[in-house]
N, C-alpha and C positions, 0 to 999 in steps of 0.2 A: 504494500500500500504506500504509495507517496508520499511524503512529508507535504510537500507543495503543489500546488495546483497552477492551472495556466492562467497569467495576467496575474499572480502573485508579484510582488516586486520584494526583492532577495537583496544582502549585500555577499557579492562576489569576493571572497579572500585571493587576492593577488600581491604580486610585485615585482617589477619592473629590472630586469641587469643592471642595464645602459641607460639609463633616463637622462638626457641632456639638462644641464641645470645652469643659470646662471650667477657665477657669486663677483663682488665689489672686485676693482681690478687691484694687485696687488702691488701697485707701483703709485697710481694713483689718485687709490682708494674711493674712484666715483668719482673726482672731478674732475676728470678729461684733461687738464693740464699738470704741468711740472714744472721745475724751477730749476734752473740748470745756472749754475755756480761758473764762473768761468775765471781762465788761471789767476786774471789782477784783479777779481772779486765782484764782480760786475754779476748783475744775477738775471737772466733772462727767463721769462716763463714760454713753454715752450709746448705743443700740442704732446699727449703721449704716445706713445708710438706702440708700446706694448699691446694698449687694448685698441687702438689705431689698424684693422686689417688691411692690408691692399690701398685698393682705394677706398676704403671708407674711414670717415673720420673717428679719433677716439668715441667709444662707446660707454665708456667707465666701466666695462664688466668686461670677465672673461667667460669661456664655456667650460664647462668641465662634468663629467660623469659620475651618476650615483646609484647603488643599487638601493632602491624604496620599497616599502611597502604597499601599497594603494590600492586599499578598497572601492567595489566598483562596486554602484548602484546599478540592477539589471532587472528586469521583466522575463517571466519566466512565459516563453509565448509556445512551447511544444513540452512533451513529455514521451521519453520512448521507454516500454517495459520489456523485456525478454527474460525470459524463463529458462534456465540453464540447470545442471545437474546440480550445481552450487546454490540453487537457491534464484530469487529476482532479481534482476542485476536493473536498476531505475537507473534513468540520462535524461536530464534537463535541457534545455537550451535556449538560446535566449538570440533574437535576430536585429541585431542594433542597424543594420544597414541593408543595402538592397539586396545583394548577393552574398551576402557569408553570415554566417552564425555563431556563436560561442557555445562549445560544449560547458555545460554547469556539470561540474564533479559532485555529488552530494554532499560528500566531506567537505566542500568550500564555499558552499552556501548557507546562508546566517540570516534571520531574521535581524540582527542587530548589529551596528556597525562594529561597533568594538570586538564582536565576538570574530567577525571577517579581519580587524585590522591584527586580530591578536594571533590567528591563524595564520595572516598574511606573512609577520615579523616573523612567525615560525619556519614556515614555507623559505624564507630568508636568511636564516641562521643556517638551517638545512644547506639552503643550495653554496652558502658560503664558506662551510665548513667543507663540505665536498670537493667543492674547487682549490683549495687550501692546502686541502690532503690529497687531491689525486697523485698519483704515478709519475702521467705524464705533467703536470704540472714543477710537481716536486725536483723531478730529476731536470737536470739542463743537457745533459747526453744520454739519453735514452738506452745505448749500446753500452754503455759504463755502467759498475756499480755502483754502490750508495755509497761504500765510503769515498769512492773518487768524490763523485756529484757533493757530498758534504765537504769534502777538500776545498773544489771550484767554487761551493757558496762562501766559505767562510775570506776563502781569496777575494774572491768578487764584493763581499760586507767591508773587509779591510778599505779595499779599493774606493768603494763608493761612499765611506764614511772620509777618507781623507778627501774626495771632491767634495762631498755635501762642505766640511767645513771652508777647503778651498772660495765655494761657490757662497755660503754665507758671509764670508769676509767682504768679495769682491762688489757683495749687496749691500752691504754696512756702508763702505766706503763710498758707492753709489749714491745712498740716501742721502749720506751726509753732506754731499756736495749737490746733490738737487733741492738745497734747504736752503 
């Protein structure tokens, strides 16, 4: 028997990989100009160039990527049952557009947002823990074994902690002269 019926409206537990996001530019900081220090002291403000693409002018933002949670408010517009040796196997579905559908999974459907957003986070931790610990992720040579690949990482951490601080230096002294 169905939890829900057709023309119910559900919230959908989802979340998102790659969601494009925009946050304040980090040179910046949103007002499209900077202040550029020059060698006999002379300070000229100057468009930014960072969040400046191509030819478009400063934007104050940059793009960058986030995996989210987001619950989706949906209409439950069909219902399919089939009858298998396991028992009833119920599929939802819900048709937001003209040509395509979303399957509703039971398990990810919620009368109540929270109860979808809380699913969602779940759903989230899951897929992020997975990716974190895969295999191929884990190793950097695939054909090698672990302790090599733990070899290359801890070289590559060395490596990249003496740039990161290289690269926060060269940012300090950036700032301090676009003041």
């Amino acid at each position: 028997m169905p939890k829900f019926k057709i023309s119910d409206k559900v919230w959908l537990a989802r979340f998102e990989r790659h969601r494009p996001v925009q946050v304040p530019c980090p040179i910046c900081y949103g007002k499209k100009i900077v202040t550029l220090i020059l060698g006999n002291g002379d300070q000229v403000e100057t468009e930014c160039e960072y969040c400046g693409k191509g030819y478009l002018s400063p934007q104050g933002f940059v793009g960058e990527y986030e995996t989210i949670s987001s619950p989706e408010l949906v209409r439950i517009d069909g219902i399919d049952t089939e009858t298998t040796k396991e028992g009833e196997k119920i599929t939802y579905w819900s048709s937001p557009g003209d040509y395509h559908h979303h399957l509703l999974p039971e398990d990810r459907i919620f009368l109540q947002e929270n109860e979808a957003k809380a699913k969602g986070d779940q759903l989230k931790a899951e897929w992020e823990n997975e990716e974190r610990t895969r295999a191929d992720r884990i190793k950097f040579n695939s054909h090698k074994s672990y302790s090599w690949n733990a070899g290359y990482h801890l070289k590559e951490a060395k490596r990249s902690e003496k740039a990161a601080a290289y690269h926060r230096e060269k940012a300090k002294l950036c700032k301090e002269r676009s003041k």
